[in-house]
N, C-alpha and C positions, 0 to 999 in steps of 0.2 A: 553523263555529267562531265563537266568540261575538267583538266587540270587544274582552271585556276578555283573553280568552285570548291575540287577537293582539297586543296591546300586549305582553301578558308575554313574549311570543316575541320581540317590538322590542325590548325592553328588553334580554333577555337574548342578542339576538345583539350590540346595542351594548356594551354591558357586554364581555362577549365581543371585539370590534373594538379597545377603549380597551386591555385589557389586552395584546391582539397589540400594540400599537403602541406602549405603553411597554415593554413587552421588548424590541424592533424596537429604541427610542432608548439601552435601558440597553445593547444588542450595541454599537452606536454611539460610545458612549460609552468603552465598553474598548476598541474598533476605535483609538480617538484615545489612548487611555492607552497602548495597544501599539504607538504610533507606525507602524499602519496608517493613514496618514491616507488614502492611496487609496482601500482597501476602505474605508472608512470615509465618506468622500466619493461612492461609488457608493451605497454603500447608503443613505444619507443622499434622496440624489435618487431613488432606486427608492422611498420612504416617502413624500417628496414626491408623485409623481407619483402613486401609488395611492390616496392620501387626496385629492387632488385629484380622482380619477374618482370616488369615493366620494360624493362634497361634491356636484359639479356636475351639474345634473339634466340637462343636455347629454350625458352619457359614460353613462346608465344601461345603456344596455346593456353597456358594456363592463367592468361589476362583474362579470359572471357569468365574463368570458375573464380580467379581470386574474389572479385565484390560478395558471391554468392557464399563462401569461407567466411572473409570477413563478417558477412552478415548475421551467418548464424552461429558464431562466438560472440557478439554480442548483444546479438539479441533473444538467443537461447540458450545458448551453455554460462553465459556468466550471468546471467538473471538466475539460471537456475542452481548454479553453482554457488553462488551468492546465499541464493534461500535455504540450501540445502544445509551449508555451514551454519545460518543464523538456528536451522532444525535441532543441533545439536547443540546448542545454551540456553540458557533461561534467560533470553533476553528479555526486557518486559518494561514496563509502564516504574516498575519497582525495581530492576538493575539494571539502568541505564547508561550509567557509568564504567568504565574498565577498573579494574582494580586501583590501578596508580592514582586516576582521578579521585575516586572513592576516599581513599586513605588523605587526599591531602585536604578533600572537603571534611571532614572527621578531625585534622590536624589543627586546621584553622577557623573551628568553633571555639568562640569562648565564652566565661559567663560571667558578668558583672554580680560584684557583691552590693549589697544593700543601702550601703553607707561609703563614706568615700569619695561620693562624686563632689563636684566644682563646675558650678556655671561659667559661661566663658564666653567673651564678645571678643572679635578680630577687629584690629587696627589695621590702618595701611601702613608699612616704612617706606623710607626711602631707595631708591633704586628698587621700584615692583617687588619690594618684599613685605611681610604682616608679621606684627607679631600680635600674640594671643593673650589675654588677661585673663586671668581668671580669680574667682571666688568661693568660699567656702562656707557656709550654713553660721559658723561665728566669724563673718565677715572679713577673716584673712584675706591676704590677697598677693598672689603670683602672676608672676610675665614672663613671656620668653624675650631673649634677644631676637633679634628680626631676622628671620626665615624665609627661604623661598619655598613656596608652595606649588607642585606641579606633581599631575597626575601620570608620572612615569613606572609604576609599578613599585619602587623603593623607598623603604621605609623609612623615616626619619623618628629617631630617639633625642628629644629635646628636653636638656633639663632646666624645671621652673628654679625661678629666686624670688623670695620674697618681696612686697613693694607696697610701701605707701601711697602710693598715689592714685586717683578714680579717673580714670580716663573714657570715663562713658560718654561725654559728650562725641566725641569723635570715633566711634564705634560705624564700622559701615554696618549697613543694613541687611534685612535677612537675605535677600535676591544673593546676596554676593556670598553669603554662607553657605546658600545654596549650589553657585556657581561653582563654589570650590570643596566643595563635596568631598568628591574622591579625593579632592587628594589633603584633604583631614583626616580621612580615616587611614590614611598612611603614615601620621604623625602619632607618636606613644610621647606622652608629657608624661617625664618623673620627677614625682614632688623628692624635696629634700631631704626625706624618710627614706628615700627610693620605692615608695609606692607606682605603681604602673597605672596610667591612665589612659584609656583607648573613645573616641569619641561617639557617646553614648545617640545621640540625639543632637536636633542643629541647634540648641545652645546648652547641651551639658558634655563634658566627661566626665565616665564612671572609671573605677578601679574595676578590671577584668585580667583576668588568664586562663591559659590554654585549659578547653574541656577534659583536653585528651591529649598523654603524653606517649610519644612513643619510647620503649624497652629496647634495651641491646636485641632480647630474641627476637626478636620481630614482633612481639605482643603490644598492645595497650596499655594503660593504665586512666581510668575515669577520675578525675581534680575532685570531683565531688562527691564520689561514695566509695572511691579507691579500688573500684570494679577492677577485674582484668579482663581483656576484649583479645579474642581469639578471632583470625580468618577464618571462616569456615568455609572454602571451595566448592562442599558439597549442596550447599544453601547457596550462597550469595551473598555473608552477612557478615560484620565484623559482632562478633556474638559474646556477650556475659553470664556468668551465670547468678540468675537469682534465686534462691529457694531449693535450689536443685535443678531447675530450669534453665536451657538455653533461651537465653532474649536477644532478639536482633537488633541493629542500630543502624536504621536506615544515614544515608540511601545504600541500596545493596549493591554490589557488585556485577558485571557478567564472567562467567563461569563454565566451562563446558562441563554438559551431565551427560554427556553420551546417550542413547537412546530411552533416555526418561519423558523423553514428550511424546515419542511414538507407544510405549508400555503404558504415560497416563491416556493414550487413545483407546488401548484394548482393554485396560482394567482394571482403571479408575471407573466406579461405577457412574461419578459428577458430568465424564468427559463420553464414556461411552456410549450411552442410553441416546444424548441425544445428538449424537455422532450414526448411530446404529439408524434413529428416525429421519435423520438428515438425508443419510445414504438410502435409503428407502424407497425414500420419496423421490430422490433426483434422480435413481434410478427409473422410476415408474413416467415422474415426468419428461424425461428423456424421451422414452421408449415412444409413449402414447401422442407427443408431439409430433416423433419421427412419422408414424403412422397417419394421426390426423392429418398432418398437410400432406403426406406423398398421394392418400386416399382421394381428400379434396382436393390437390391437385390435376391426378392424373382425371379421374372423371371431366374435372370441368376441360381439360386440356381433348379428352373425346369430345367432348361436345364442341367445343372452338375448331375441330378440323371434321366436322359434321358439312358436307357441301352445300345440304339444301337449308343451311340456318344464311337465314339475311341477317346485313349489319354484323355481320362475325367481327369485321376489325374494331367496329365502337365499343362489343363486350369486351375484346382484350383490353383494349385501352380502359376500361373500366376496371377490369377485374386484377392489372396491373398495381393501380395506384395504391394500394395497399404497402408494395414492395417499394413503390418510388418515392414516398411520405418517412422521413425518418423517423427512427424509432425513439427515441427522446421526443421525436412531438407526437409520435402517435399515443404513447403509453399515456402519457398523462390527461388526453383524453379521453381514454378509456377509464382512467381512474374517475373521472368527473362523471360518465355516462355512468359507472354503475356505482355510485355515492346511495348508501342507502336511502337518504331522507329526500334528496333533489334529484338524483340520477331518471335521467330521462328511461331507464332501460327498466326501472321499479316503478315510473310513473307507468306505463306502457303496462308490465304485469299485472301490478293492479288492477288497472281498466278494464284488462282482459278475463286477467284468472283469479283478481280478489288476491293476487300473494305478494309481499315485501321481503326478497331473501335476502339475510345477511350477509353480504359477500365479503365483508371486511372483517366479522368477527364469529363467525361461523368456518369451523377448520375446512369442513365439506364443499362448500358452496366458495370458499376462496380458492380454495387447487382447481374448482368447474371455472372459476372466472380466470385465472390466471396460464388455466390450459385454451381455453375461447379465443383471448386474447394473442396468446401464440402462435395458435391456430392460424387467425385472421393476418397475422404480420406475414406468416410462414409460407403459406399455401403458394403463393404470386411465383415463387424462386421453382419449388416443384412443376406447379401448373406447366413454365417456359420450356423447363428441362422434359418435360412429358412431351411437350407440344414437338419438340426437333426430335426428338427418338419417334414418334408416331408418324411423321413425317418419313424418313427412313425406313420404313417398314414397304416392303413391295407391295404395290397394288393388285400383285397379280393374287395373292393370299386372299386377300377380302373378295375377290371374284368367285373364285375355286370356291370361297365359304358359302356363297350367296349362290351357288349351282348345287352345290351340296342343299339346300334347303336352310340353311345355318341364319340364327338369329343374329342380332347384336349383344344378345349375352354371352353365348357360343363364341362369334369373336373375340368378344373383349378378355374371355378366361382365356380362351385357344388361340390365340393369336396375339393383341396389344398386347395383354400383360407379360409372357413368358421371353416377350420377345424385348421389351423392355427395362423387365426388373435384372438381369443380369450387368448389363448398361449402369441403369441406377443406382445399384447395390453399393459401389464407392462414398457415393455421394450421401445415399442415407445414412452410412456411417458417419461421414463430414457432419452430418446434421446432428447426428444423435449427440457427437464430441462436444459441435456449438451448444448445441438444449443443455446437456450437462453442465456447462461452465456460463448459463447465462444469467451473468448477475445483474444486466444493467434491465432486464424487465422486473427481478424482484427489487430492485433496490428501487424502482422509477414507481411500478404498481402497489404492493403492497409492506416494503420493506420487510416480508418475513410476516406480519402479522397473520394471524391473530397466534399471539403467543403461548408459547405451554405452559402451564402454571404449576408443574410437578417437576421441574427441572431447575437445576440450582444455577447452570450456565444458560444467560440468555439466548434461545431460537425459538424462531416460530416456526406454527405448520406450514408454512410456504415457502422456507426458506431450503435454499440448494444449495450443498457442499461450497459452490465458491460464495454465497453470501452469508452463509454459516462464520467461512473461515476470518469474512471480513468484519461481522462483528466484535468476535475473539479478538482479532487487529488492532480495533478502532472503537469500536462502542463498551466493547465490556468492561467493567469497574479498573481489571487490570491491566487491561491490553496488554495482552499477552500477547507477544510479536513470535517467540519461539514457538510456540505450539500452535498457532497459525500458519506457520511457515512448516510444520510437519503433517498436516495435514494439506497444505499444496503439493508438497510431494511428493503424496499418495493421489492425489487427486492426478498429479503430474503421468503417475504410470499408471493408472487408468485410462489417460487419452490416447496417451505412448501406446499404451496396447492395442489401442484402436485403432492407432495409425499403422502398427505393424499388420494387425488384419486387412486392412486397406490396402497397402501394398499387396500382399499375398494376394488380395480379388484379382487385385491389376496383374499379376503374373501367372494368374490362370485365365482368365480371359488371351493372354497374349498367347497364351499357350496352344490353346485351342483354336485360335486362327490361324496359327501353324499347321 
């Protein structure tokens, strides 16, 4: 490569470096607009820090590991750092809000009384100002002086005066009532009672006041039945008592409860039972996945380096395409081949054996169709990986077997396999991690169903720890986002462990080549 090619290459990864780093400062910059000043301040010093190992011909070597750092603080440690905090609140579908929000939603409830209100049509004034007229049920009638109206946040207190005069002819129309919405309901008209008037609807104001006042202590008090409302931390809720009873007063709060989402996992009997079947199953489907394809693999990968099979490259390419069809288009045609009433797959049964099996609402026959289909996607990736370790295996082995007298079974125990599965062993753990956490065939094939009908929290029998967690998420009544995110991670050091096994394969095998 000549000088001047690598200059262009320097130039062009520089070039390349300047612009990562001003998008790096422009994230930074809305991190501070979005008054993430935290995020904003880490990442600040993470830009720091890697333009300094850049710069400093002391840290060269550590250019080539910084991207690989970077990478996994953000996309494994603060994902899961992230989850693990939300593990510890009740964050939910019901305390949505932080505290501060919460109280001032509760502050700025109010309730209109019954009687009181005044219809009311808007004028234009001069110089882009209205003023407002209004009426009264014994046809009084009040105006403000001319007002300017604009939706800045700030409220305006205007007081009415009485007035003879009907100025309805010149009333703009609803469109403009409309237009200026918001920022009517920024305007409080006090009649000359000093009644409060707050804009009920687009042509009345009613007399309203605050639901809910706050106390020196920090407490409540309810305008309407003189309640007093207590935070309760330990809930979520700004809480009264009625009867004897704590009542809550949505919206709630979030709240840290320290490990009350992990305890309702183990012994709440709503959350454990079908946590206990979840895990069972995703266990079991893991497992027998792992096995089905490496089984179906490694066989058909014998027979693809079989020398006296003709056309061997047209069966790979065949036996391939499973694995090169992606799985978002394959699933849901499987869904369609085994549809009870049209599935080509019960048309075919039938014909044959007289049978129509339930596959979508049969617990039994959905985990055989959702394991088939695994199967079928899974095999192609073993199959390859059998096909280059079989390859590798000396030929002088299968010689020595075949003077021996030695079959192709004899082989295949006493030879391919033993000499293969320690090779593979990583890998089918890599497998068993994927099978575990593979949400996008249950969510794509049968989302979970057919469902248990003795469980209070919605799962089905087909559903696996990560699409369990995601219904909890997202479909259950509460979405419950904290005890979703405490059962990811458990789920989390379950894979962690798996990967710490995995390593350790990898360090005995190296060992042993030593």
């Amino acid at each position: 490569m000549t000088k001047r090619k690598r200059g262009g290459w320097h130039l062009a990864l520089l070039a390349f470096g300047l612009l990562a780093l001003l998008a790096s400062l422009a994230l930074v910059v809305v991190m501070f607009s979005m008054r993430l000043h935290l995020a904003a301040g880490i990442t600040l010093v993470l830009l720091a820090g890697a333009a300094f190992v850049y710069v400093h011909s002391r840290f060269y070597a550590w250019r080539y590991v910084v991207p690989g750092i970077l990478a996994v603080l953000v996309f494994i440690v603060l994902p899961m750092g992230y989850t693990l905090a939300i593990a510890f609140t009740n964050y939910s579908s019901l305390h949505l809000l932080p505290f501060e929000r919460s109280t001032a939603v509760l502050l700025a409830r109010t309730h209109s009384s019954s009687t009181g209100g005044l219809d009311f049509k808007l004028h234009a004034a001069p110089g882009g100002q209205y003023r407002l007229a209004f009426v009264d049920e014994e046809e009084k009638r009040y105006v403000t002086p001319p007002v300017k109206l604009a939706d800045d946040g700030k409220e305006q207190r205007i007081q009415l005066a009485e007035s003879a005069e009907d100025a309805a002819d010149d009333a703009l129309p609803l469109k403009d009532v409309i237009r200026l919405q918001p920022a009517l309901k920024l305007v409080t008209a006090l009649l000359p009672d000093g009644t409060e008037l707050k804009l009920s609807s687009l042509r009345r104001f009613a007399a309203s006041r605050p639901q809910y006042l706050m106390n020196k202590d920090g407490t409540m008090t309810d305008d309407e039945d003189g309640q007093r409302l207590v935070a309760n931390m330990n809930t979520g809720y700004w809480e009264k008592t009625v009867d004897g009873k704590a009542v809550p007063v949505e919206p709630g709060f979030r709240t840290a409860v320290g490990w009350q989402n992990y305890q309702r996992i183990f012994t709440d009997h709503r959350f454990f039972q079908p946590f206990a079947r979840v895990f069972g199953w995703t266990v079991t489907f893991a497992t027998l996945n792992t096995l089905f394809t490496f089984g179906i693999g490694v066989l058909l990968a014998v027979a693809m380096n079989w020398d006296a099979l003709r056309f061997r490259d047209t069966y790979r390419l065949m036996l391939f395409l499973p694995y090169a069809v992606p799985a978002f288009i394959s699933i849901p045609v499987f869904r369609g081949l085994f549809n009870e009433n049209l599935g080509e797959i019960n048309l075919i049964l039938d014909q044959l054996f007289g049978i129509r099996p339930s596959w979508f609402s049969d617990a039994t026959t959905a985990r055989a169709m959702v394991l088939i289909v695994n199967a079928w996607l899974g095999y192609p990736y073993m199959m390859i990986l059998s096909m280059g370790l079989i390859k590798a295996i000396p030929g002088e082995l299968y010689e020595a077997s075949a003077l021996a007298g030695a079959g192709p079974f004899t082989n295949f125990f006493r030879i391919t396999l033993p000499l293969i599965a320690r090779p593979i062993a990583p890998l089918l753990i890599t497998s068993f991690a994927f099978n575990f956490n593979n949400l996008a065939l249950i969510a794509l094939l049968t989302n979970g169903a057919p469902d248990y009908l003795d469980t209070e929290v919605p799962v089905g029998s087909t559903d696996l720890l990560a699409s369990y967690t995601y219904r909890i998420a997202f479909h259950d009544s509460g979405q419950n986002y904290a005890l979703a995110c405490a059962i990811s991670s458990i789920v989390f050091l379950i894979v962690a462990t798996l990967a710490v096994v995995n390593l350790k394969l990898f360090k005995v095998g190296q060992e042993e080549k030593r």
